[in-house]
C-alpha positions as MATLAB code, in Angstrom:
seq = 'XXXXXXXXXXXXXXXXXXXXXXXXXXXXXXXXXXXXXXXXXXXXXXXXXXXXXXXXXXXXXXXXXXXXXXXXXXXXXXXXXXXXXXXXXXXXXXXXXXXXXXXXXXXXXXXXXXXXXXXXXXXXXXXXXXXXXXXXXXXXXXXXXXXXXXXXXXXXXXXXXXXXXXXXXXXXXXXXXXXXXXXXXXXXXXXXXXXXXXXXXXXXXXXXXXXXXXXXXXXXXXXXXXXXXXXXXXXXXXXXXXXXXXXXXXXXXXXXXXXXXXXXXXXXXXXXXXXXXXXXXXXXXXXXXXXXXXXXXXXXXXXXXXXXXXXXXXXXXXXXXXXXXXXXXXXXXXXXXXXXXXXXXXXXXXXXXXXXXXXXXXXXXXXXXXXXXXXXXXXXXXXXXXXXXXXXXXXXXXXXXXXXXXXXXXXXXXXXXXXXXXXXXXXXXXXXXXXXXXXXXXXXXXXXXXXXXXXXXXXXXXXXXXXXXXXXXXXXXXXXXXXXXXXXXXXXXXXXXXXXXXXXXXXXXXXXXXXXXXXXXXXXXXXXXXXXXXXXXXXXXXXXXXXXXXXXXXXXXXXXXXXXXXXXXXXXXXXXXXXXXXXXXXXXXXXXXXXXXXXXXXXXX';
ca = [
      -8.988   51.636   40.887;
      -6.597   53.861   39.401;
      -5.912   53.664   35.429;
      -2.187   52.386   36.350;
      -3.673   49.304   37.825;
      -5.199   48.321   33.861;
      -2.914   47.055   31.346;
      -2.539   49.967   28.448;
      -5.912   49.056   25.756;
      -4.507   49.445   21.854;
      -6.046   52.839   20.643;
      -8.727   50.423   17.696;
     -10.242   48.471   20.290;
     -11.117   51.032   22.688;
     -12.895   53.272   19.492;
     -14.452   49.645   18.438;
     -15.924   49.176   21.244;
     -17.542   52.866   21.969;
     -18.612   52.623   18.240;
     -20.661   49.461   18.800;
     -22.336   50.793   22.002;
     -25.958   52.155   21.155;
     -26.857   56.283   21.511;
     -28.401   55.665   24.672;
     -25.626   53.516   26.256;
     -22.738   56.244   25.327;
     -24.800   59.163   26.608;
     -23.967   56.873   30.037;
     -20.639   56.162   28.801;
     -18.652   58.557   31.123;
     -20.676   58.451   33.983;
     -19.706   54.490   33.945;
     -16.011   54.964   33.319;
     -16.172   56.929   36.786;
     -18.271   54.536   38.262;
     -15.789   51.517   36.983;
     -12.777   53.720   38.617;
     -14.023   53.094   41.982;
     -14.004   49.375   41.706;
     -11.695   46.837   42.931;
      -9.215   45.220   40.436;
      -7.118   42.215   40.811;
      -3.899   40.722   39.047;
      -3.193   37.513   37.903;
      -0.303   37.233   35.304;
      -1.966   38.327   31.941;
      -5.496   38.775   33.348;
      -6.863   41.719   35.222;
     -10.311   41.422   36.950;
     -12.763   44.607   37.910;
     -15.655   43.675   39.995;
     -18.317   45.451   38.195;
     -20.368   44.716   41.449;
     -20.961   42.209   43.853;
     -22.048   39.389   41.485;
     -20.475   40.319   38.058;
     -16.870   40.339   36.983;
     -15.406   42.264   33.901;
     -11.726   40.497   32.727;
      -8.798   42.139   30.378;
      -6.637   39.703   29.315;
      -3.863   41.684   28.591;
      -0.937   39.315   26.836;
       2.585   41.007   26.174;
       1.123   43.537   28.839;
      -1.706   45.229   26.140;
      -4.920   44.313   24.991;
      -4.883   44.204   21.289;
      -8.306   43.115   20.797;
     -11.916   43.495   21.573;
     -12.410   40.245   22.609;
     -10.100   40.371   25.306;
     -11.934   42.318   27.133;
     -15.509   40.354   28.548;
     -17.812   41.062   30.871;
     -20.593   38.579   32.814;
     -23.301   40.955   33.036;
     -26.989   40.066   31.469;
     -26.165   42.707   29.041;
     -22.868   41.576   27.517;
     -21.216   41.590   25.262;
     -23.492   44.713   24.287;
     -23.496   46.017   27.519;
     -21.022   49.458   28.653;
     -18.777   48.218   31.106;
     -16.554   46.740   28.763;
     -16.045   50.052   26.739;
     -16.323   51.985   30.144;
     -13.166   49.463   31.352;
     -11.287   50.508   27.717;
     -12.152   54.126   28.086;
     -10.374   53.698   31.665;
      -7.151   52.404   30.814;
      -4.160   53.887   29.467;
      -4.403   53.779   25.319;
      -1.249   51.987   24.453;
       1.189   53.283   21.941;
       1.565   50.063   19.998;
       4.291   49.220   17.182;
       3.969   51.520   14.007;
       2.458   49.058   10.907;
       4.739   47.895    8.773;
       4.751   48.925    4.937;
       2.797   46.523    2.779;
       4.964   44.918    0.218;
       3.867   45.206   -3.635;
       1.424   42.988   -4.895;
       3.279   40.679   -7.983;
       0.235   41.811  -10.017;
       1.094   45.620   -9.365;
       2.130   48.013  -11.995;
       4.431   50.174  -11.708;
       6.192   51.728   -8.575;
       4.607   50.850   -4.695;
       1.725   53.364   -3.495;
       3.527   55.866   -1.133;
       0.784   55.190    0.892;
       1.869   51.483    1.830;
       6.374   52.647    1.395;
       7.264   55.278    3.312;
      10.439   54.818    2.095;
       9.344   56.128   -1.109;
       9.021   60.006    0.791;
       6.885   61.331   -2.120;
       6.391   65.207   -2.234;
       2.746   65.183   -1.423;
       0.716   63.103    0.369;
      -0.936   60.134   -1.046;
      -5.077   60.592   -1.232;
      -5.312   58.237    1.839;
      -2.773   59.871    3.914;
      -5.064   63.228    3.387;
      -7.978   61.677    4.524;
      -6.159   59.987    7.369;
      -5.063   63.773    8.733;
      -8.541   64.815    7.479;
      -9.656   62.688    9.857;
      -7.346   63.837   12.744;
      -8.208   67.172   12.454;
     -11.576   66.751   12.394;
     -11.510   64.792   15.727;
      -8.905   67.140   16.676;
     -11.586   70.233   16.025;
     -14.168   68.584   18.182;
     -11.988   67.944   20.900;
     -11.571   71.923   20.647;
     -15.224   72.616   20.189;
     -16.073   71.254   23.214;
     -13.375   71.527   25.590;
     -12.184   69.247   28.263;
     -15.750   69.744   30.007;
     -17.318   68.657   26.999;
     -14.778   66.240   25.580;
     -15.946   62.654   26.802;
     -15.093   59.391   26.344;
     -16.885   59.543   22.977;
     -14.780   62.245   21.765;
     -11.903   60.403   23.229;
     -12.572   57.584   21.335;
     -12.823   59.342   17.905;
      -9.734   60.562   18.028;
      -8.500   56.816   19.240;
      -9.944   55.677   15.719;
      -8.209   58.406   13.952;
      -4.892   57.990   15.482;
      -4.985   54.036   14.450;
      -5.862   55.206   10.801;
      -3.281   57.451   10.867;
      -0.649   55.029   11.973;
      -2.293   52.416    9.193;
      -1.135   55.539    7.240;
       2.395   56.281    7.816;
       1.496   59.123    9.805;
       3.260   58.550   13.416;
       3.172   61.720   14.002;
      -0.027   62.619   13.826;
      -0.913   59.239   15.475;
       1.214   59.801   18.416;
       0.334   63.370   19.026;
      -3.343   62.666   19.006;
      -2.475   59.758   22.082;
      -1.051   62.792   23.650;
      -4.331   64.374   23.533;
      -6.502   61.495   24.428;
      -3.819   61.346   27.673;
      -4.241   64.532   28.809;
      -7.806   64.960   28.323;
      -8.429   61.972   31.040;
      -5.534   63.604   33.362;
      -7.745   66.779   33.311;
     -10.956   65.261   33.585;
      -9.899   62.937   36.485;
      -8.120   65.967   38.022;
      -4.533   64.909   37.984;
      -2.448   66.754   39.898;
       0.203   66.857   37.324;
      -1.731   68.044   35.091;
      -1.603   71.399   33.391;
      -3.549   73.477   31.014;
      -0.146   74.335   28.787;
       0.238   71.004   28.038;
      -3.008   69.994   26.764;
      -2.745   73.595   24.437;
       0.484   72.354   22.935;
      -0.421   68.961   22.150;
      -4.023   70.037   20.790;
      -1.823   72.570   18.982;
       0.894   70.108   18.002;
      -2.061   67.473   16.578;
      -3.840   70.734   14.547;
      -0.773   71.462   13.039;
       0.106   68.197   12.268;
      -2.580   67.324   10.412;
      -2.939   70.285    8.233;
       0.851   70.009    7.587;
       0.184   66.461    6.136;
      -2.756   67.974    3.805;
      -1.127   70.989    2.744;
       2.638   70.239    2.527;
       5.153   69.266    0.383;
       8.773   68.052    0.033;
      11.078   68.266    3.597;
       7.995   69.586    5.310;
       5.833   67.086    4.351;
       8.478   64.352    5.242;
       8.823   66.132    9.078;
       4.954   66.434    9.225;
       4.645   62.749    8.577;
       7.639   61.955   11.071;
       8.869   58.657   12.354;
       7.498   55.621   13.413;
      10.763   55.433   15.550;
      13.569   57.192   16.652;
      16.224   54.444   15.787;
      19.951   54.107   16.879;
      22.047   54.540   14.165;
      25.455   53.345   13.814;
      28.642   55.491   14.477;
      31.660   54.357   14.727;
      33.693   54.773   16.961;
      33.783   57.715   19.869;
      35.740   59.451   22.430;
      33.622   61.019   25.058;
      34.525   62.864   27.798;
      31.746   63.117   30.889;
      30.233   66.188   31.683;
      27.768   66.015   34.745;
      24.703   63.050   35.427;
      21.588   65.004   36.671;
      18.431   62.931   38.235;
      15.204   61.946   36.513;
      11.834   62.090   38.195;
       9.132   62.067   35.959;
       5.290   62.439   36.985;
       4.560   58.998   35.425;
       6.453   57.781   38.832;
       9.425   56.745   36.636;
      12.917   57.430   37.943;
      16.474   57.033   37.451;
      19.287   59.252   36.123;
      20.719   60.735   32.974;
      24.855   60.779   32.694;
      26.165   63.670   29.604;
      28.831   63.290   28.056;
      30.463   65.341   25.147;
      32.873   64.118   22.318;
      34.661   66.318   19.573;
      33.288   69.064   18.349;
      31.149   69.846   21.327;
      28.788   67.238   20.695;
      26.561   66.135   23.418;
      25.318   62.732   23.988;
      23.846   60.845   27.236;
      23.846   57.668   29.114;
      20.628   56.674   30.873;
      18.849   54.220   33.312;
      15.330   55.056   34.047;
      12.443   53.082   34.867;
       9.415   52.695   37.200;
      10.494   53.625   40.741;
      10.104   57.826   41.462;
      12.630   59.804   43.092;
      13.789   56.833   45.608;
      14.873   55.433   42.355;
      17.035   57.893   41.003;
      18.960   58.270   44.023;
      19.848   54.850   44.032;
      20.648   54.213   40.155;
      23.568   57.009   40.176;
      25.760   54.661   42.225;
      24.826   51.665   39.430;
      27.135   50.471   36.799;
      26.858   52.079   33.282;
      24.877   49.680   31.133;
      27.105   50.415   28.221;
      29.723   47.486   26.570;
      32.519   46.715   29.558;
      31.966   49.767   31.143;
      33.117   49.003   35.035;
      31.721   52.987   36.106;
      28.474   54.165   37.722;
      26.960   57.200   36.485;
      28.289   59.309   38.659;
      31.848   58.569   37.760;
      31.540   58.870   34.354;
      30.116   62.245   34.841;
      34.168   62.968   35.855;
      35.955   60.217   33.659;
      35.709   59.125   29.967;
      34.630   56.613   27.839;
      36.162   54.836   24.464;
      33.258   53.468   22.326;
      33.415   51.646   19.098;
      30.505   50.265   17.531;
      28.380   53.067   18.874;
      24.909   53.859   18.130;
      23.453   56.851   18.951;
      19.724   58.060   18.585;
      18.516   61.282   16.710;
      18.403   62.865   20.672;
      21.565   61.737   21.273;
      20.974   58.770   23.438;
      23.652   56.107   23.380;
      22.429   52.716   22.255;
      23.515   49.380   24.298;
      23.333   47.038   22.168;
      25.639   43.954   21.731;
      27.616   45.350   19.273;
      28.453   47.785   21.142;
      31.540   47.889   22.907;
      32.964   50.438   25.676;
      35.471   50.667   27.684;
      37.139   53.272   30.945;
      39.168   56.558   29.636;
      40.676   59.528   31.035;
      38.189   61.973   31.337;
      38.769   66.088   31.062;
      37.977   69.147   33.286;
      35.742   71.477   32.325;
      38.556   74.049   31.415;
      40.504   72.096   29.292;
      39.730   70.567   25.556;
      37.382   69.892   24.126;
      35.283   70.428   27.146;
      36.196   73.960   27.562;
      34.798   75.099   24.209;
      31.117   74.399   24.956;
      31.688   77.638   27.612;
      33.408   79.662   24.700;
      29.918   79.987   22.631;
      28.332   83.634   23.524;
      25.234   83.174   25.858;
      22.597   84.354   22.929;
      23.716   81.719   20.372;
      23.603   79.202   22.862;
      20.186   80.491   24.029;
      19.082   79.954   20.513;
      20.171   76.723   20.036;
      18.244   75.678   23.035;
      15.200   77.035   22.234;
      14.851   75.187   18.671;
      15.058   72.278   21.059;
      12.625   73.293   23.711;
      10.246   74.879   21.183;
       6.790   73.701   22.056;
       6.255   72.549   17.894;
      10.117   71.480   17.491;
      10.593   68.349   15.102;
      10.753   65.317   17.283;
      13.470   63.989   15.154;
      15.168   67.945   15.083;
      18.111   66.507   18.051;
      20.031   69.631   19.563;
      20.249   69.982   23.355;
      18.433   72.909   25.777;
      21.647   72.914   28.013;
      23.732   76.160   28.643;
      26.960   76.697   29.877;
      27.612   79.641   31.188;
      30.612   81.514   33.513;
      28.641   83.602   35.944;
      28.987   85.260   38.871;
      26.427   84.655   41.910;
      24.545   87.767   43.456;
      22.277   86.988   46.008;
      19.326   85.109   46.277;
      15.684   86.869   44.800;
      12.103   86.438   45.904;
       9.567   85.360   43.804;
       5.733   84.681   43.384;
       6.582   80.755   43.099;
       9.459   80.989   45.820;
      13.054   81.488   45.355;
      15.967   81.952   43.077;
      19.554   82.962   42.710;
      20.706   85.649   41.103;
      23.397   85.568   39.141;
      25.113   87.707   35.718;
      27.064   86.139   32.996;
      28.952   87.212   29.845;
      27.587   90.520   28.608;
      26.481   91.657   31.971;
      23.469   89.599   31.691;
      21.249   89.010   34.163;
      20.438   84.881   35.037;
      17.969   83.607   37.140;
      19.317   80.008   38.425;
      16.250   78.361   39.586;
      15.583   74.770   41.165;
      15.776   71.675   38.688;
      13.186   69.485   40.720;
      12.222   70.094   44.242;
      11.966   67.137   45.929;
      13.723   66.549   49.259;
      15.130   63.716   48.384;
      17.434   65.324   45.876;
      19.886   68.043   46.557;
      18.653   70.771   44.193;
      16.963   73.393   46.812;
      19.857   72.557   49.531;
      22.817   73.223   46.979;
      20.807   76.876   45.481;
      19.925   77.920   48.976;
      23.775   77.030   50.560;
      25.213   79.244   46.813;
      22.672   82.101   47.024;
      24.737   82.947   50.655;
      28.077   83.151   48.206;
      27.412   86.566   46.257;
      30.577   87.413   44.234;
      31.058   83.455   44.115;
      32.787   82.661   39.850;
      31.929   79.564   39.042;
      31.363   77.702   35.542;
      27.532   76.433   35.411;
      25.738   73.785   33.248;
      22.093   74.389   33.506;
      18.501   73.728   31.366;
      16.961   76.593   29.695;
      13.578   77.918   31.016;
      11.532   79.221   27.908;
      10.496   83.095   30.049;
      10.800   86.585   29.102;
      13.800   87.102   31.294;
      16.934   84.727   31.423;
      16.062   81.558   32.957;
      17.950   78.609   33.741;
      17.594   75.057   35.800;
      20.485   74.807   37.415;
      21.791   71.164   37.017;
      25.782   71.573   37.658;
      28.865   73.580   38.432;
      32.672   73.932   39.062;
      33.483   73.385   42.785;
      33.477   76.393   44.964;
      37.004   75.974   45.885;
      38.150   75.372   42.397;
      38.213   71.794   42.580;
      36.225   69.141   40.607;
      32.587   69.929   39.409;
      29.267   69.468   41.540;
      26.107   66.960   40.144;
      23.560   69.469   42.077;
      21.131   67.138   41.927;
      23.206   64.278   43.665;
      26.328   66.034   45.737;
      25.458   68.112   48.444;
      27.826   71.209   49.063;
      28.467   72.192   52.721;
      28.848   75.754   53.843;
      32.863   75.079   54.409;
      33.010   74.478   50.770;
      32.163   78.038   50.210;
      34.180   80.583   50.020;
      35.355   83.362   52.588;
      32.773   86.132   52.135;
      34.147   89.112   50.644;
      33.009   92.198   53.178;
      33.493   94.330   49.827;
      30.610   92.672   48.118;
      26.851   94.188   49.409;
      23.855   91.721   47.555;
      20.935   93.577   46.931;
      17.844   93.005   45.465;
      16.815   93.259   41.631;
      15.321   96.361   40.702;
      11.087   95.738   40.360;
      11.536   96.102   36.432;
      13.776   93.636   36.672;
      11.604   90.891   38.060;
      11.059   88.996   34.424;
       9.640   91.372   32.144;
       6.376   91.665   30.841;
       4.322   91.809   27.198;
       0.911   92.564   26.259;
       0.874   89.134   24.452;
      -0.452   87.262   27.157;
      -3.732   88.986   26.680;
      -3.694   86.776   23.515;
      -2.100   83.534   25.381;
      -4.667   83.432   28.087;
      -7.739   83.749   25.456;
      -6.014   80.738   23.480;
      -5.708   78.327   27.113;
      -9.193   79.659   28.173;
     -10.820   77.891   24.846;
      -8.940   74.713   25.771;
     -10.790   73.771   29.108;
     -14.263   75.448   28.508;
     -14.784   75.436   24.879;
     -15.566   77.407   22.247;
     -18.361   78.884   23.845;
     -16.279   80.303   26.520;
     -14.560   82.814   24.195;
     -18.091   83.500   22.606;
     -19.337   84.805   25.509;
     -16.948   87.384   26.028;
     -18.142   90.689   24.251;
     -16.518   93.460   23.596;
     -12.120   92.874   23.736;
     -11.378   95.996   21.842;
      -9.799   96.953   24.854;
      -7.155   94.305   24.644;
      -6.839   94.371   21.122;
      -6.041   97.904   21.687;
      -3.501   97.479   23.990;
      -1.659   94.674   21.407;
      -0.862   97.483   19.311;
      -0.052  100.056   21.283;
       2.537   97.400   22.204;
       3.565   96.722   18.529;
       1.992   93.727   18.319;
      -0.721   94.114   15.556;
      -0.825   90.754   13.857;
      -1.588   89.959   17.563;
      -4.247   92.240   17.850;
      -5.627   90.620   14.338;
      -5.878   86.753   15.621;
      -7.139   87.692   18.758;
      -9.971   89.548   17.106;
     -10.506   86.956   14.638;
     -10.430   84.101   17.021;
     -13.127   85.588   18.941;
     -15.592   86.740   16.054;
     -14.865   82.994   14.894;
     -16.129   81.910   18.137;
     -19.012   83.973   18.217;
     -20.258   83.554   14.763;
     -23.510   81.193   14.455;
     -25.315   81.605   10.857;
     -29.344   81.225   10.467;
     -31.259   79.217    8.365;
     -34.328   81.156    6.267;
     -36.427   79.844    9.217;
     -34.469   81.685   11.511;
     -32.762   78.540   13.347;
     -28.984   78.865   14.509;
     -26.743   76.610   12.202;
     -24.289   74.055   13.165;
     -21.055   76.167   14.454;
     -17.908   76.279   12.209;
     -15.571   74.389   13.927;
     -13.160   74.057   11.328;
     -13.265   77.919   11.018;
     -12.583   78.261   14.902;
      -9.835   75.279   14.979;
      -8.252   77.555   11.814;
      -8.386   81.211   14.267;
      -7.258   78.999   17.197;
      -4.429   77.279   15.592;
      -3.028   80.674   14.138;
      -3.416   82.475   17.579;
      -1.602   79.506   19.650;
       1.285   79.157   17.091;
       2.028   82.885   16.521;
       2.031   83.406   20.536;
       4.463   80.964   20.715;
       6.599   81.806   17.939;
       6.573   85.724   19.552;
       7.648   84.043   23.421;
      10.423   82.470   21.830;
      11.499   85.230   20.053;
      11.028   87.490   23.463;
      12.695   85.448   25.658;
      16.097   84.725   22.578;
      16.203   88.727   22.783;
      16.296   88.480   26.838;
      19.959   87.172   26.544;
      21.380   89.523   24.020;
      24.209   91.138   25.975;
      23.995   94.546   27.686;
      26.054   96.722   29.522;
      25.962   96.645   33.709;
      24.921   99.872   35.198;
      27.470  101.979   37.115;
      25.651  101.810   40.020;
      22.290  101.267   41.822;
      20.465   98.436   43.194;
      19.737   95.233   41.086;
      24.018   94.627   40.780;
      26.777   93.971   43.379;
      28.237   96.805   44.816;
      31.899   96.830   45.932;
      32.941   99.340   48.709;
      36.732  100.855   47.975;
];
């Protein structure tokens, strides 16, 4: 049994359940949710049966495709309904993300104006007393989740921060709710050893629920408002539009969803998209970018609109830019535009930094959900040669400003033509073309190369769909020697990962891991010999906060300070990534070529 084979278990029945079971039972609590995973299931319409064993059944009846309440779930053991296996079966199942609750209208016996806690369209400038024990709550959960570590962070923890994501969203704080889901997700992908799982994710999202909640306690005004966020991200009406299509890139995401992603830009440079994505993988996505637009009248697949145009009126279009298909909407085939004329050509007139910038207050690891912006770059480079790395291969190329891009692979899979296309340009050095590609968050420039003009000056190239051949490239020019990067060139390199790696080694192992460690004064040295003090400080504090246990007057250790630690850790894993965004914005300030010597084309006279 895998957890995609049970329907998704609301987030207050799974945390009513593990409540209700007694101490002993939820000390056995995990060991049964493992034991559960290796059962059989079986799918009838709404109903989904595990065979506890040979004799005894456990059924989720799962209506609308969720379980919404404890009493779906029942179980024909002696034991029941007291009995584990129906938390163990909750604790295994995807916790659904259900609707947000609506506001509460005013009572007719009410004075004065509706509690801000019940009308969030009311936006007060602080938070109400229950929204500050709602995030009170969260972080607390949050903190224990941190205390412990994913070794340590069961289904019991799990389910604590289950009961304070549905009081948060009884709250009006989606945010908060959501983000502690995100947790509770990526705890079981780590303790069920996922594949796709990684240690970076689980840091930003314990980071991103942290700072969420102690936003909501300590904020006012716009802040508070963006701490609180949005139940949803709705489609708002705009008009009409005139878009012109850019590019359509494929979607593969490790949930095993796939599809693919059409951009398209209208005045002003602004960038909006088209998609279709939905269970399926890779094998998916190859098919849907010869499928018809679902968009008014449209008669074009994705692919073509990536080259033609579109006239819209009654648009909506989502704080990310999506474009809503509704049944108001209506849209209908235009001319499209090349990449060098207007209004297309301006997005390539922005200098490489500023666009950089932009990027990055989308990608930012803490970015408001509702923030919009784009992390795509468009760029006029010139290739140089393909470069070894420790993760494989990439090509070389310089832009604007004689900077320095590394173009690496969007997604990998051999189904798509991402590696083919990178491999077949990295044998073009001194190759111009005009690029479109996603920006990787490094130390060095860093891009995901998604699309470009056509070698031989004709169309563009979906690099994820079209596959070039080697008589599309140009003749090589015998002038043009490709060399390899100089070694200092390789990425760069800071001292501040000395305080990233201390911040992702609490995540998995726990507070006591960083307790253990001693003596860092050697790393906290080497922070500000690098000019990083405030560095230096968190690291130092985040490990004395680790360390520190109190005594009572009988000489007993005292309960740790895990809101003191959760504090340290929070500052550390915010200011570190604050300081790599910073870094890698500074990567793509311009700088002059050398003259000469290896890490740049050379041209013989």
């Amino acid at each position: 049994m895998t957890a995609a084979q049970l329907p998704p278990v609301a987030p207050e029945v799974t945390a009513t359940l593990v409540e209700e079971l007694s101490p002993r039972l939820r000390k056995r609590l995990d060991a049964a949710v493992i034991k559960l995973g290796a059962r059989p299931v079986h799918r009838d319409g709404d109903m989904v049966t595990i065979a506890v064993d040979e004799e005894t059944d456990l059924r989720m009846h799962a209506p609308a495709g969720m379980v919404s309440t404890a009493g779906a779930i029942t179980c024909g053991c002696l034991l029941a309904p007291a009995c584990v296996h129906r938390a163990a079966a909750a604790c295994a199942a995807p916790a659904a993300d259900p609707a947000p609750e609506p506001a509460a209208p005013p009572s007719p016996a009410a004075a004065g104006p509706v509690s801000p806690a019940h009308d969030t369209t009311l936006a007060p400038d602080v938070a109400s007393p229950p929204q500050r024990a709602a995030a009170g709550a969260v972080w607390s959960a949050a903190a224990a989740v941190l205390e412990a570590g994913v070794d340590g962070a069961g289904a019991v923890a799990q389910a604590a921060l289950l009961r304070a994501a549905h009081t948060a969203r009884l709250q009006h704080l989606p945010r908060a709710a959501g983000a502690a889901l995100s947790v509770v997700t990526l705890l079981r992908a780590a303790r069920a050893g996922d594949p796709s799982y990684r240690t970076a994710d689980l840091v930003t999202a314990l980071a991103e629920l942290l700072g969420t909640a102690h936003r909501v306690r300590t904020a006012s005004g716009a802040d508070l408002a963006a701490a609180r966020g949005r139940a949803r991200r709705p489609y708002s009406p705009d008009g009409s539009l005139r878009l012109y299509g850019l590019f359509t890139e494929p979607v593969v995401t490790d949930s095993g969803h796939g599809g693919a992603r059409t951009w398209v830009a209208g005045g002003g440079g602004r960038l909006c998209t088209v998609g279709d994505v939905a269970p399926g993988g890779v094998g998916r996505a190859v098919g849907v970018a010869d499928r018809v637009v679902r968009l008014g009248e449209c008669a074009l697949t994705h692919r073509e609109l990536g080259r033609a145009g579109l006239a819209v009126s009654g648009a909506t279009v989502s704080p990310d830019g999506r474009l809503g298909a509704g049944k108001g909407v209506k849209a209908v085939t235009a001319p499209g535009a090349a990449w060098t004329e207007p209004p297309l050509a301006a997005l390539w007139e922005t200098p490489p930094v500023q666009q950089a910038v932009r990027a990055l207050r989308s990608t930012s690891r803490y970015a408001d959900p509702d923030g919009g912006g784009s992390d795509l770059l468009f760029l006029d480079v010139e290739l140089r040669g393909a470069v070894r790395e420790p993760g494989g291969t990439c090509l070389l190329a310089s832009c604007d400003g004689g900077i320095p891009v590394r173009l690496t692979v969007a997604d990998d899979s051999p189904a798509l033509a991402h590696r083919d296309n990178l491999m077949l340009l990295a044998t073009a050095p001194g190759t111009r073309l005009r690029i479109i590609g996603r920006l990787v968050p490094a130390l060095h420039p860093r891009l995901a190369l998604l699309a470009c003009s056509h070698p031989t000056g004709e169309g563009t190239v979906d690099l994820g769909f079209d596959r070039l051949r080697r008589a599309d490239l140009p003749v090589p020019d015998a002038r043009v020697h490709p060399v390899s990067p100089e070694p200092g060139n390789s990425g760069g390199h800071s001292p501040l990962y000395l305080l990233e790696r201390r911040v992702e080694q609490a995540v998995p192992a726990g507070r006591a891991a960083l307790g253990m460690l001693g003596d860092i004064s050697t790393e906290t040295r080497r922070l500000r010999r690098a000019g990083l003090p405030t560095a230096a400080g968190l690291l130092a504090a985040l490990c004395a906060s680790a360390a520190e246990r109190g005594r009572d007057p009988f000489g007993r250790l005292l309960p740790a300070d895990g809101d003191g630690f959760a504090i340290h850790w929070l500052a550390a894993a915010r200011y570190a990534s604050a300081v790599s965004e910073s870094l890698c914005a500074a990567a793509w300030e311009p700088h002059p070529e050398p003259t000469a010597g290896p890490g740049r084309l050379q041209r013989t006279p």
